[in-house]
C-alpha positions as CSV (number, residue, x, y, z in Angstrom):
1,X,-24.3,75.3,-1.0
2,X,-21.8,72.6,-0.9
3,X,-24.5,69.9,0.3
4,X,-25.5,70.4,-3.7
5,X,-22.4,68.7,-4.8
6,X,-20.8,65.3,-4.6
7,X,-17.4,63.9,-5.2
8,X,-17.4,60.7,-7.2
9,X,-14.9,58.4,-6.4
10,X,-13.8,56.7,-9.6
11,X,-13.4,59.5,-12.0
12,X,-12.3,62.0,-8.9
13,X,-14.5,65.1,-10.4
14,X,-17.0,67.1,-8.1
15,X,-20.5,67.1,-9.7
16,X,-23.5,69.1,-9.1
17,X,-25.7,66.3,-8.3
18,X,-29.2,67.7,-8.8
19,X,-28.3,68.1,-12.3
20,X,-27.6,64.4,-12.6
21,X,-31.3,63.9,-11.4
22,X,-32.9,66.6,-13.9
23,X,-31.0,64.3,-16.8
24,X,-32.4,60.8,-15.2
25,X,-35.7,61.8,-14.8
26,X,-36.1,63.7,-18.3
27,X,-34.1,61.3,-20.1
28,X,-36.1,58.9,-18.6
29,X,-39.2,60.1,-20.0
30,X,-37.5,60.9,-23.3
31,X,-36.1,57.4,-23.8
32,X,-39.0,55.7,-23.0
33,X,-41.4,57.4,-25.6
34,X,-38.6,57.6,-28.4
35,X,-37.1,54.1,-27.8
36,X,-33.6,54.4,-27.1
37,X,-31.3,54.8,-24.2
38,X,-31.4,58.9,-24.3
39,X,-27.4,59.0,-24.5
40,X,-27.2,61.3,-27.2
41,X,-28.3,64.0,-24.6
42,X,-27.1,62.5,-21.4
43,X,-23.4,61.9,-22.3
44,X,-23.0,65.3,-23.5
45,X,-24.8,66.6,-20.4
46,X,-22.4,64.5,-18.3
47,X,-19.9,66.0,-19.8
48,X,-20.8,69.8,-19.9
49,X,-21.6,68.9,-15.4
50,X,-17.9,67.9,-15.5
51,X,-17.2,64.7,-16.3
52,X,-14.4,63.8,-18.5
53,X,-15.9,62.4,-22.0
54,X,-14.9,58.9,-21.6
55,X,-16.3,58.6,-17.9
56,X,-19.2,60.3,-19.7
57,X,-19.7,57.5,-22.2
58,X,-19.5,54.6,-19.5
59,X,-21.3,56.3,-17.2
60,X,-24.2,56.8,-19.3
61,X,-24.4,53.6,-20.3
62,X,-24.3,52.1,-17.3
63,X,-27.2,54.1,-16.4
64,X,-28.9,53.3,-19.7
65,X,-28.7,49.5,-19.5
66,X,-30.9,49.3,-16.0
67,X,-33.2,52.1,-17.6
68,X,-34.0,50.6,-20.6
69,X,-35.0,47.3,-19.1
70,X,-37.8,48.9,-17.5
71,X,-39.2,50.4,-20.9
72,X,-38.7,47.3,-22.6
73,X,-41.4,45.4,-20.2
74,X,-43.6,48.5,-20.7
75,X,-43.7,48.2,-24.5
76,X,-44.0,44.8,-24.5
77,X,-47.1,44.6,-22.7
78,X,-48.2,47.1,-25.8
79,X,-47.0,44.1,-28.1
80,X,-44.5,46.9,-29.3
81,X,-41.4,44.6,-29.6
82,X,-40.6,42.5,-32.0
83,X,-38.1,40.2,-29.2
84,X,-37.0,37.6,-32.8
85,X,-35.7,40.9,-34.6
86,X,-34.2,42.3,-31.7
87,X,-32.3,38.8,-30.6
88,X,-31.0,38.7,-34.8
89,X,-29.1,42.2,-33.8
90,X,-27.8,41.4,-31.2
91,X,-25.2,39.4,-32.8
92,X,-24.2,42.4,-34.8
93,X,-24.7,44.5,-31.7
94,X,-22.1,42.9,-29.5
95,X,-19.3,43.1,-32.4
96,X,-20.3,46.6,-33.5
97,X,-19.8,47.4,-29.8
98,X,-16.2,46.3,-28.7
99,X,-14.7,47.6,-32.0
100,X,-16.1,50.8,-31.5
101,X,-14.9,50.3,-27.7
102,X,-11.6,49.4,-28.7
103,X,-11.5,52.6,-30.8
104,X,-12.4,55.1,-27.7
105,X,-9.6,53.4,-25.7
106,X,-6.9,53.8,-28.7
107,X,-8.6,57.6,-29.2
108,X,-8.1,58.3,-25.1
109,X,-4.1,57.3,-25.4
110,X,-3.2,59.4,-27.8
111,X,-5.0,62.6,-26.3
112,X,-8.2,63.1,-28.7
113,X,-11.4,61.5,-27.3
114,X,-13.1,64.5,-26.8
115,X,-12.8,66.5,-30.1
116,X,-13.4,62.8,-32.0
117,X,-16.5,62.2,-30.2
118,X,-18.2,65.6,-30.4
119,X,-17.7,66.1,-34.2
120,X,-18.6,62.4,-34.3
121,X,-21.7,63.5,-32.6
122,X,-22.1,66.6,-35.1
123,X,-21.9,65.1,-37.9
124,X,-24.2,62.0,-36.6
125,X,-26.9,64.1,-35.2
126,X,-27.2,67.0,-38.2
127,X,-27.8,63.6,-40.7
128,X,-30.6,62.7,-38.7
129,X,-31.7,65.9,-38.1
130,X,-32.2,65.9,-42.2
131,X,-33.1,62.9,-42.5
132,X,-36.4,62.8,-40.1
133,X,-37.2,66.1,-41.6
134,X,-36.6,65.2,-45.3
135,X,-38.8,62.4,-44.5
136,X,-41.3,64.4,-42.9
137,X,-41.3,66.9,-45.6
138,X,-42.4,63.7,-48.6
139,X,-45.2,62.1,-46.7
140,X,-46.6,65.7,-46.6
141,X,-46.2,66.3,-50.0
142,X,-47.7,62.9,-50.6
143,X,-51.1,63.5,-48.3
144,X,-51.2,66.8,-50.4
145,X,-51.4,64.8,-54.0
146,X,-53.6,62.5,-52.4
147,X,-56.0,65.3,-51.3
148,X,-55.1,67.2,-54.9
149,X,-56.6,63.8,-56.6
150,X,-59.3,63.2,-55.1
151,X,-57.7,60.2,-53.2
152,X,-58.1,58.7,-50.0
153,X,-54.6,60.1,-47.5
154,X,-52.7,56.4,-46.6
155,X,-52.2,56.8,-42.9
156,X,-49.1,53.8,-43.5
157,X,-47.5,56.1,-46.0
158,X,-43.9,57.1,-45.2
159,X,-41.8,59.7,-47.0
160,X,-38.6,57.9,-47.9
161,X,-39.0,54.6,-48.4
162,X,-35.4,53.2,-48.8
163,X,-36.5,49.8,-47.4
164,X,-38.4,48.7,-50.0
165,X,-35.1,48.4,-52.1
166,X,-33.5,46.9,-49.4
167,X,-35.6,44.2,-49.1
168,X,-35.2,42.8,-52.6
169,X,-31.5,42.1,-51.3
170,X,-32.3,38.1,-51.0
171,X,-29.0,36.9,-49.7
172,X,-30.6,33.7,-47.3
173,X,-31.6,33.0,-44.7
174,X,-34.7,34.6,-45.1
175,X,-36.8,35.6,-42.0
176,X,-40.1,36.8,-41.2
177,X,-40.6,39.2,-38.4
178,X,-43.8,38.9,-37.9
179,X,-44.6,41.9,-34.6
180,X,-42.9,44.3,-37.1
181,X,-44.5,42.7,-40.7
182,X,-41.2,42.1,-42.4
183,X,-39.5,39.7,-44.4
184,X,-35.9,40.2,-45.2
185,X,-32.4,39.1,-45.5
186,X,-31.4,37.9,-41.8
187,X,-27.7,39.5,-42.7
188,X,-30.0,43.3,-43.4
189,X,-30.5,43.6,-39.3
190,X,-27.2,42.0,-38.1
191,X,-25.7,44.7,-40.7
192,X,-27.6,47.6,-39.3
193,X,-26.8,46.3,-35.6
194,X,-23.0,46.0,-36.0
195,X,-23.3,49.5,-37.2
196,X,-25.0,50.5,-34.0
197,X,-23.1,48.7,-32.3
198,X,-19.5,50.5,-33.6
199,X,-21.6,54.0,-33.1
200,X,-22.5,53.1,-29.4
201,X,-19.0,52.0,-28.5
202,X,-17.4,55.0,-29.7
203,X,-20.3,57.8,-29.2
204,X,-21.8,56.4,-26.2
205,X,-24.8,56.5,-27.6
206,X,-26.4,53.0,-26.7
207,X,-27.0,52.7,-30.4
208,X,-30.2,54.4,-30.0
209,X,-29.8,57.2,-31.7
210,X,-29.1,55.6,-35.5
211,X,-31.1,52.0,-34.6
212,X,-34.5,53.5,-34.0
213,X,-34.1,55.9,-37.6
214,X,-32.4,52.6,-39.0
215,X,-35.3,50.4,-38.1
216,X,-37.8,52.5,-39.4
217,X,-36.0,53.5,-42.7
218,X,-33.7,50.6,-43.7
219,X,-36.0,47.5,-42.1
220,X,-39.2,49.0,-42.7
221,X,-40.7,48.6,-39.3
222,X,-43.3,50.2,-38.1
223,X,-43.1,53.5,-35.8
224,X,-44.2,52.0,-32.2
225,X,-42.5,48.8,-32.9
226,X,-39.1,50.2,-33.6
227,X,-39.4,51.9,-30.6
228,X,-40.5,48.7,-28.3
229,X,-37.5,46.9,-30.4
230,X,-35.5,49.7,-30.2
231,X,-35.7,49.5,-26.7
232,X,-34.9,46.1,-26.1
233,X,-31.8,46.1,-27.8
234,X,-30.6,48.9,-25.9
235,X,-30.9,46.8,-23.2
236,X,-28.7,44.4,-24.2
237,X,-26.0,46.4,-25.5
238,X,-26.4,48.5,-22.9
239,X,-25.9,45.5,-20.2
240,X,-23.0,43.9,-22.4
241,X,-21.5,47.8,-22.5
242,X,-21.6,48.7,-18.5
243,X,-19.5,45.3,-18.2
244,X,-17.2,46.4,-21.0
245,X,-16.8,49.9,-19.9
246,X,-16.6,49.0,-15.8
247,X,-14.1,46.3,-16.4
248,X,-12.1,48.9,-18.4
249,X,-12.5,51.6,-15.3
250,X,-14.3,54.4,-16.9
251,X,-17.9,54.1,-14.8
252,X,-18.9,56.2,-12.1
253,X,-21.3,53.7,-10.9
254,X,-22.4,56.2,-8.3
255,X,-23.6,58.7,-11.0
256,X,-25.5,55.7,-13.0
257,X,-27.1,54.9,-9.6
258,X,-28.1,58.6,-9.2
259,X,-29.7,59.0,-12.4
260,X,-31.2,55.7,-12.1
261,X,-33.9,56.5,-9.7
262,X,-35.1,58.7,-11.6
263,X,-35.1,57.3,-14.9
264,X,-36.8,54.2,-13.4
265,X,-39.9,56.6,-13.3
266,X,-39.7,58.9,-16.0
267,X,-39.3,55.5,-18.2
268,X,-42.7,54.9,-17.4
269,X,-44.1,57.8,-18.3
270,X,-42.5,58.1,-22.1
271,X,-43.3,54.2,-22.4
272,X,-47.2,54.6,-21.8
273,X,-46.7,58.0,-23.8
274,X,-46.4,56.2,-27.4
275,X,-49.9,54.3,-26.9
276,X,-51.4,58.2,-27.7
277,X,-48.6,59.9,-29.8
278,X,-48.1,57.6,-32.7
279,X,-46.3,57.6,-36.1
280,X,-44.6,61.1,-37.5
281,X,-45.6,62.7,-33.9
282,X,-43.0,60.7,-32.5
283,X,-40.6,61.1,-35.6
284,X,-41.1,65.5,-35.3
285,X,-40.9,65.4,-31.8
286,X,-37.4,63.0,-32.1
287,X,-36.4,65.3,-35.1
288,X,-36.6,68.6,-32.9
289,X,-35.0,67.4,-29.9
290,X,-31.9,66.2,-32.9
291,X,-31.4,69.7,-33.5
292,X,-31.1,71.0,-29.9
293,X,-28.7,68.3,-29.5
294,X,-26.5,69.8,-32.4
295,X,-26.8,73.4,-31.0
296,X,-25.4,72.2,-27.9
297,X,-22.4,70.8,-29.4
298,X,-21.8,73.1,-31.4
299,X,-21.9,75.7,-28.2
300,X,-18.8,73.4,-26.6
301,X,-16.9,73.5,-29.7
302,X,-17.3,77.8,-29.9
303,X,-14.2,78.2,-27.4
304,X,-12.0,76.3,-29.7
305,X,-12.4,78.7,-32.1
306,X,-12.7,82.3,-30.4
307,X,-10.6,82.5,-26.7
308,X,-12.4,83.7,-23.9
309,X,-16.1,82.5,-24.5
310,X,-15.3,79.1,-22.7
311,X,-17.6,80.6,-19.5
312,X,-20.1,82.0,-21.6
313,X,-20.6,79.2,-23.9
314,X,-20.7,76.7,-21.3
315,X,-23.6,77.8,-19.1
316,X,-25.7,78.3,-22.5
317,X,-25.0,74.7,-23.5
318,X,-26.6,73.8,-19.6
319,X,-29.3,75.8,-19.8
320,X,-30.3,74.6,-23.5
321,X,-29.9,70.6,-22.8
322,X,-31.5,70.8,-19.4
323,X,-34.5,72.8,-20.8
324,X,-34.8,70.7,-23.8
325,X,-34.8,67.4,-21.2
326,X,-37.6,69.6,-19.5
327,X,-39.7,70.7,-22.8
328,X,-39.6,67.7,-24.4
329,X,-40.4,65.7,-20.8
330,X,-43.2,68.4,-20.5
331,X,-44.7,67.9,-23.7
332,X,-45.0,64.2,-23.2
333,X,-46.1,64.1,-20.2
334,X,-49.4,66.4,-21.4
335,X,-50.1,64.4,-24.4
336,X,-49.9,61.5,-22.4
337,X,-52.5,62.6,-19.9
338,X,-54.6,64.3,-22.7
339,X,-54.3,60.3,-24.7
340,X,-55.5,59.2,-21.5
341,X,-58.2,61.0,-20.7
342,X,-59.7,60.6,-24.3
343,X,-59.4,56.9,-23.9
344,X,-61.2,57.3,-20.0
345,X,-63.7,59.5,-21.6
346,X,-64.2,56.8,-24.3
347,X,-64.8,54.1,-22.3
348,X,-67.3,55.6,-20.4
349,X,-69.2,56.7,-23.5
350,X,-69.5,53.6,-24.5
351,X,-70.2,52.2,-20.9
């Protein structure tokens, strides 16, 4: 079974490259219909196939950059991309990025990249985790008073609303983002970018992760739109990253190549996915696959702890993120065709 594995020449590990197609393919699908470049599953699945962490983080966002281009010209023929918001970050973006780049370079010299960037990851992923379901958790409780009352349910409603304090902040300029209905302090999206930004440089994470949450709870934007923005701004961090990170020596653009063909389709897929899943069935959906992230993580960080469950741990933490890419790929896919044949049936109804 050698012919299953492939020696990559920069980083000089032997990786089971099948694997590395499962993670394009799924994360493909998974990015696309989320909005972000799917790094907070592919770099620690890089890692668990054998990667060192900060190959891992370069590698994936390499890989990301070329992927998320793709979706971007998907959900912008949805008019799901606000391009004037997402060119404001980027100023933020590109500072955020190198800092937090810096960082992983200082963290690699002195011998703790890896444990700094998986309890970096913890503690990043279980806030979200709480925070999509906290959130989820008040606009239920708000349908339910509606219903209680008498009152009509407010399909815009949202659970925790912590951008409408936000945007009394009137430090000028003021901008209106039209696609996304906003109007805001310019320095409220080049803030939450450089944020991003320093997260993505140091997590590998694209900036996804906390931008597409941050859009929707700190801007205000809409669901579909901070995932069509969302996406766009991985792109360009993720472009201006692969240059950082390959000029620095820590790509394996062979991998990124590998797991580009089949993120290329699976992007596709998740992009046309969010035209039929829209609002808090995107935000559960994201908020589950959080939490098998974080059981993952915590599975690598067992044998640190208790000797001798290295082995064991290990192939669990395959298995789970593999079959979460697969689920959640899965589900998307079916709701996708299900959207689509409602829409088919529609039109012909009306025909």
């Amino acid at each position: 079974m050698d012919w299953l594995y492939i020696l990559m020449p920069i980083s000089g590990v032997t990786i089971f490259w099948p694997g590395l197609i499962i993670l394009g393919v799924g994360v493909g699908i998974i990015g696309g219909f989320f909005g972000m470049g799917g790094a907070w599953m592919v770099t620690p699945g890089l890692n668990i196939l054998g990667f060192p962490m900060a190959f891992a983080i370069g590698t994936d966002i390499a890989h990301m950059a070329g992927k998320s281009l793709i979706s971007t010209m998907r959900h912008g023929k949805f008019g799901n991309v606000d391009y004037k918001l997402g060119v404001i970050m980027i100023v933020g973006t590109v500072g955020g990025f190198e800092v937090g780049a810096q960082m992983i370079m200082w963290l690699e010299r002195i011998g703790s990249v890896d444990k700094v960037v998986r309890y970096g990851y913890l503690a990043l992923l279980t806030f979200i985790a709480w925070l999509v379901f906290h959130d989820v958790a008040k606009r239920r409780a708000k349908d339910r008073a509606a219903l209680a009352s008498g009152q009509k349910v407010d399909e815009k409603a949202t659970g925790i609303e912590w951008h409408k304090t936000l945007h009394k902040i009137k430090i000028p300029p003021m901008v209106h983002l039209n696609v996304a209905g906003i109007y805001c302090s310019a320095w409220l999206p080049i803030f939450v970018s450089f944020l991003t930004g320093w997260l993505a440089g140091i997590l590998g994470i694209g900036g996804g992760l906390i931008r597409m949450p941050s859009l929707i709870y700190l801007l205000g934007c809409p669901t579909h739109v901070a995932v069509g923005t969302d996406l766009f701004e991985v792109m360009i961090s993720g472009l201006y990253g692969a240059g950082s990170f390959t000029y620095k020596g820590r790509t394996e653009l062979v991998a990124a190549l590998i797991m580009l063909v089949g993120a290329s389709v699976g992007a596709q897929v998740g992009s046309v996915a969010t035209k039929y899943i829209k609002g808090y069935g995107i935000r559960i959906a994201f908020g589950t696959a959080v939490i098998g992230c974080i059981v993952s993580i915590v599975l690598k960080l067992i044998p640190d702890y208790i000797a001798g469950t290295k082995a064991t741990t290990d192939i669990l933490a395959v298995w789970l993120v593999n079959g979460l890419v697969v689920a959640l790929s899965a589900y998307i896919t079916i709701r996708m065709v299900q959207g689509a044949k409602r829409e088919i049936a529609a039109k012909k109804a009306r025909g």
